[in-house]
N, C-alpha and C positions, 0 to 999 in steps of 0.2 A: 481095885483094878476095874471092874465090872462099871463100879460107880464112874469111874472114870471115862470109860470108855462110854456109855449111857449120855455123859453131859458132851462127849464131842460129836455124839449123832445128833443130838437136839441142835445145837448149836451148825449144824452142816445142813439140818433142814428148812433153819429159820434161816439161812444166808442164802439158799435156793431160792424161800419162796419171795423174799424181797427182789431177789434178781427177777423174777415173772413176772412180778408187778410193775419195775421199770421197765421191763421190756413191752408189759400191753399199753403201758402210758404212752411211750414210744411211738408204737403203731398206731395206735387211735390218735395221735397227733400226728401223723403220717399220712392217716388215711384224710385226716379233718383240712390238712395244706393240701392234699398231691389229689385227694378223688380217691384214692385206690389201693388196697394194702399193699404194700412192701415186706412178701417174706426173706429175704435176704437178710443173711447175718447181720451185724450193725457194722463188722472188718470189713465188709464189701461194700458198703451203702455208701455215697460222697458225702464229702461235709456240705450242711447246711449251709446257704446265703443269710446275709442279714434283713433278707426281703423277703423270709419265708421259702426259701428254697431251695434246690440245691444248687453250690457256685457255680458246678459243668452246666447243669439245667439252665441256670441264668448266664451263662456264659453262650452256651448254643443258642437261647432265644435270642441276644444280642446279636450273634452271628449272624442268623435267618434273616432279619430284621432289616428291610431296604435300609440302603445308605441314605441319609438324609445331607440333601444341599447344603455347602457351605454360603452360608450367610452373606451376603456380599454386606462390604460395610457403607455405612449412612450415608446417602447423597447427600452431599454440602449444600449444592443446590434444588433438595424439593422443598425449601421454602420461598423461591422463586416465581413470579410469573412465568408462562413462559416467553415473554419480550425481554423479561430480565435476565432470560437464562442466555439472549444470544446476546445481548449489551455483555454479559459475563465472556461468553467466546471468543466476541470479536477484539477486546479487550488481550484477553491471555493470548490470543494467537498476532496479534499485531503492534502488541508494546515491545515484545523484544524484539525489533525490527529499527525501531525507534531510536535514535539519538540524540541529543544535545551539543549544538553547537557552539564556542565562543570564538568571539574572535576580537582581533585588537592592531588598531593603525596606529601608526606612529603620524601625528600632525607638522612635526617641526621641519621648517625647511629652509632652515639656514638662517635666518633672521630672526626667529623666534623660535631653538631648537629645544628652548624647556617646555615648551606648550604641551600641555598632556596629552597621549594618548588616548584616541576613544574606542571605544569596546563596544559590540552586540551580542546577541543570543538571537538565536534561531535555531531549527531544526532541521531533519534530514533522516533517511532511511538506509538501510545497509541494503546492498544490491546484490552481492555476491562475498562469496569466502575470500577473496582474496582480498576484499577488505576497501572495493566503492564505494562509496556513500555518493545518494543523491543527494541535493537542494537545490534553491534560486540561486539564479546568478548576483540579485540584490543582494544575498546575505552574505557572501563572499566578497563580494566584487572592492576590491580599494586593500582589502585586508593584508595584514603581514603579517600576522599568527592566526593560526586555525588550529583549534582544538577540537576534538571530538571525546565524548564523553556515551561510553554502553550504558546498556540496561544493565553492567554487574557494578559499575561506579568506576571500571578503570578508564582513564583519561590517556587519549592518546593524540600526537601533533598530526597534522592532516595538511597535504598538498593539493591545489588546484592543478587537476591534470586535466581538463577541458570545462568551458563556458563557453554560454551561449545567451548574448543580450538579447536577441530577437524573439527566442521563445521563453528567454528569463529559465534557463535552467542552467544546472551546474554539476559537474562529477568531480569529489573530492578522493584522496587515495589517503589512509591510513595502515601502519604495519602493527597488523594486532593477527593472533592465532585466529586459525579456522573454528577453534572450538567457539570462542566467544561469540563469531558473527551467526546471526540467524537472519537469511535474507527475506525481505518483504514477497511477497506472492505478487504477480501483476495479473488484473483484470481485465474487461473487456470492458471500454468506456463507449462502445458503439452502441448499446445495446442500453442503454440508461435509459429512465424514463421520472418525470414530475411527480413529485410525492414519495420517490422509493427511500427508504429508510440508507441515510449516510451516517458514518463516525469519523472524527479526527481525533487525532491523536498528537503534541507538539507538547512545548514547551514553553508557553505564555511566562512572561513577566518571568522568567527564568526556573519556572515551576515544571520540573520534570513530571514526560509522561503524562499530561493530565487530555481524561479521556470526557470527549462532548458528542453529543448526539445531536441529529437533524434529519429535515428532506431535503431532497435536491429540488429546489424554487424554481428554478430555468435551466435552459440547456440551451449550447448556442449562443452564448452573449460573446462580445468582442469586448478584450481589453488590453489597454494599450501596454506597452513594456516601458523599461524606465528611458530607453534610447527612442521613443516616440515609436515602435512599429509594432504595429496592431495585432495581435494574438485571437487567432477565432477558434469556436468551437469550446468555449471557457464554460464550465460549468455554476452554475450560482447554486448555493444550498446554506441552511438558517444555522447551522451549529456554530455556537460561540465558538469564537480563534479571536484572538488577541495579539499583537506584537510578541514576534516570541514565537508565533505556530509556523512560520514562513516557512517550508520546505518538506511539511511535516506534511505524513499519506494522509489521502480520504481514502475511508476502506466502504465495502459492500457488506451485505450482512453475514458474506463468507470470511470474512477478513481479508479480502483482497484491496490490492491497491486498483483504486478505481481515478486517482488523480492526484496533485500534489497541491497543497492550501498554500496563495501564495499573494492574494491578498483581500482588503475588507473594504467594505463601504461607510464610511463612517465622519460622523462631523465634529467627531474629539477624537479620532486614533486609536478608539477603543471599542467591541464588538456591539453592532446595530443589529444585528439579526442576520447580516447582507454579509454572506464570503464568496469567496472566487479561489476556482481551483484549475491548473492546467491538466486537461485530458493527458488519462496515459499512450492513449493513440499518438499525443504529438513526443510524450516520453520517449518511447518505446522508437518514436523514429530518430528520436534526435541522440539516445545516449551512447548507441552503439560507436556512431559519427565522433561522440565529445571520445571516448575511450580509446577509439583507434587512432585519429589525427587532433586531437584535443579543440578542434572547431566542427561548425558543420558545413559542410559543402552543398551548397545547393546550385539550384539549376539556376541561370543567369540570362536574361530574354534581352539586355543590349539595349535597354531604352534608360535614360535620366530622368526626362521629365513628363510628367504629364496633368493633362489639366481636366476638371470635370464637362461633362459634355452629355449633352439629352439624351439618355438612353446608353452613354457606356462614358470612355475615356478616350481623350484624346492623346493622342501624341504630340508632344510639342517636341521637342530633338532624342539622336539618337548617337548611342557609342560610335563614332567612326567606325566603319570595318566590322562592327559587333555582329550578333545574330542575327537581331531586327533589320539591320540596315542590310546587310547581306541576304536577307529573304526577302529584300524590296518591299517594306515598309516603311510609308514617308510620314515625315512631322513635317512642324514648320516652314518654308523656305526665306531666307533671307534674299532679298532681292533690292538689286543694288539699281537707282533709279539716279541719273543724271537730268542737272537743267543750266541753263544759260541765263546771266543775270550779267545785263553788260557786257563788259568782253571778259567773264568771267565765267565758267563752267564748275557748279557744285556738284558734289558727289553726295548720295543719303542713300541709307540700309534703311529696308522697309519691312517686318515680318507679314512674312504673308500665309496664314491660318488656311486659305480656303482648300488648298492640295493637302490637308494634315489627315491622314487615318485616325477615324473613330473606330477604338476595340470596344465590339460587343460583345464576344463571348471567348474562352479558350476550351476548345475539344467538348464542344457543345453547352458549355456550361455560361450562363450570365456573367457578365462582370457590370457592376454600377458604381464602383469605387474603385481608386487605385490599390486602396488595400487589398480588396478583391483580386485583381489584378495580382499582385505582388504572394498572396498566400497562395494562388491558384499554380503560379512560374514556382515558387521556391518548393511546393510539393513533391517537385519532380528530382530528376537527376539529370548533371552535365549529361550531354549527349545523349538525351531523350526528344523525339520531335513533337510540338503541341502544332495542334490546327486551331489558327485566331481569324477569326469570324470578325471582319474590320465593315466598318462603311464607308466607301468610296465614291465621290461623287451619283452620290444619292444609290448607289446599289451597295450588296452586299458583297464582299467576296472571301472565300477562305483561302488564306495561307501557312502553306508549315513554314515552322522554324524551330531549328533545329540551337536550341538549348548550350550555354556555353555553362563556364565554370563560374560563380560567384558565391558570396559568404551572406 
């Protein structure tokens, strides 16, 4: 029994002293992570990190610890210049603006009723939600189908709801949701200047969307419309356009519309360097006009003819009754001159030039061309009065006149 009892004390002192030994190995590894001993039982002590620590310990350092920025993700474009970055801008912000237009006449007219129909492509910009689209009046004009094609590829039938041959411009109407339209931005085209960086954007050769870059070459050039009447204030700039861009925006380097591409100088029909685009100044005046009364209404001065003359235009006749002639403005006179020949008395009309009013200027401004003349009256509105600065038997004198209705 004794024996017995002898081999369970040995046995109780050697399972002690093993436990002191884990327990200093313990601590000296406690002390060798932490700096510092840890008398605490080991039931009270947290469990160790796999970082050497303890998880609350690494848990509260994390805590402490400023928040660090969420990473923004990789600019697509910092491999870009930066001229590339805004060709990239003006691009994203003014192709979905952009359309594609076709259209298609029927030729046959009675005689030869199989004769094929001919087709175009051109372009056009969306104006507003409810579904305008600008272009030329060229690229409409004769058609009997007009389609319109977005930036998402759905195709929709389009009506002429006002043109204008004079300024060669045109508003088309399409019923498409407000989601799909994203309207063009309009700029200031008063404020251009030689050399400033332009973009178009069209539909050459039926090639959707295709984006060209250029300067603006000139400002100011005059070009004529397809009914012979003179367009002034036309922008010239080098970005290739081809058959195909007709109606399609010049933008600025903001993506604004700065004008509409509408045609090219060229001696095969295909881009020389040389485009032309109509100011949105005359846009901006003329579409409100095509949308409301589907023409434009301009101001109307009561003269038909006239002829050029040193230093302005003359007058050769006028509307009966019209503006002109009613603010006692003279042209021509026809003067009816008898003679006797035998017992016979002939009668001859003689025009007589020398009583005809030279216009030199309207509301102070030059005129040296009828063109002149004619963009300076149609400016205005019916029932606006201009003061025209004429030459009359060798002096000057100014008269108002008071502006009627004409197209």
């Amino acid at each position: 029994m004794k024996k017995y009892f002898v081999l369970c004390l040995i046995s109780a002192l050697l399972g002690g002293a093993a436990a002191l030994l884990l327990t200093k190995d313990s601590l000296a590894w406690r002390v060798a992570a932490a700096g510092e001993p840890d008398d605490r039982p080991p039931s009270d002590r947290p469990l160790a990190s796999p970082q050497g620590g303890s998880a609350v310990a690494e848990g509260t350092r994390l805590a402490q610890r400023p928040a660090e920025a969420v990473r923004p993700a990789a600019d697509p474009l910092a491999h870009l210049t930066p001229e590339e970055r805004v060709n990239v801008s003006v691009y994203e912000k003014g192709s979905l603006s952009v359309v594609n237009i076709s259209t298609r006449a029927a030729r046959g007219d009675g005689l030869f009723p199989f004769e094929p129909a001919t087709e175009g492509e051109g372009s056009g910009c969306i104006l507003d939600k409810r579904g305008h689209i600008l272009t030329n009046h060229h690229v409409v004009d004769g058609a009997d189908e007009i389609q319109v094609t977005l930036a998402d590829g759905s195709t929709h039938e389009a009506k002429v709801i006002g043109s204008d041959p004079n300024s060669d411009v045109a508003v088309l109407k399409i019923d498409a949701a407000p989601a799909l339209l994203s309207p063009v931005t309009y700029g200031d085209s008063s404020r251009l200047l030689v050399g400033q960086r332009v973009y178009a954007i069209g539909n050459p050769f039926g090639l959707e969307r295709t984006f060209t870059t250029g300067v603006i070459s000139y400002l100011n050039r005059s070009l004529r419309s397809r009914n012979r009447r003179l367009i002034q204030s036309i922008i010239q700039f080098d970005a290739a356009i081809n058959p195909g861009n007709s109606g399609g925006p010049l933008l600025d380097s903001r993506g604004q519309m700065i004008g509409m591409n509408t045609a090219i100088a060229s001696n095969t029909g295909q881009s020389a360097g040389v485009g032309f685009a109509i100011p949105i100044g005359i846009i901006a005046r003329v579409v409100p006009q095509l949308i409301e009364n589907g023409r434009v209404i301009r101001g109307d001065i009561g003269i038909t003819h006239l002829r050029p003359h040193k230093g302005g235009v003359q007058i050769v006749s006028l509307v009966p009754d019209g503006p002109a002639d009613k603010a006692g403005l003279k042209g021509y006179r026809i003067v009816l001159e008898r003679r006797r020949q035998g017992a016979f008395i002939f009668e001859q009309r003689r025009v007589d030039p020398s009583q005809a009013d030279v216009i030199v200027a309207v509301d102070g401004k030059p005129v040296d061309s009828e063109d002149e003349l004619r963009s300076l009256i149609e400016s205005r509105k019916p029932g606006e009065t201009v003061r025209i600065t004429v030459v009359r038997g060798g002096r000057q004198e100014v008269i108002a006149v008071k502006l009627g209705e004409g197209e």
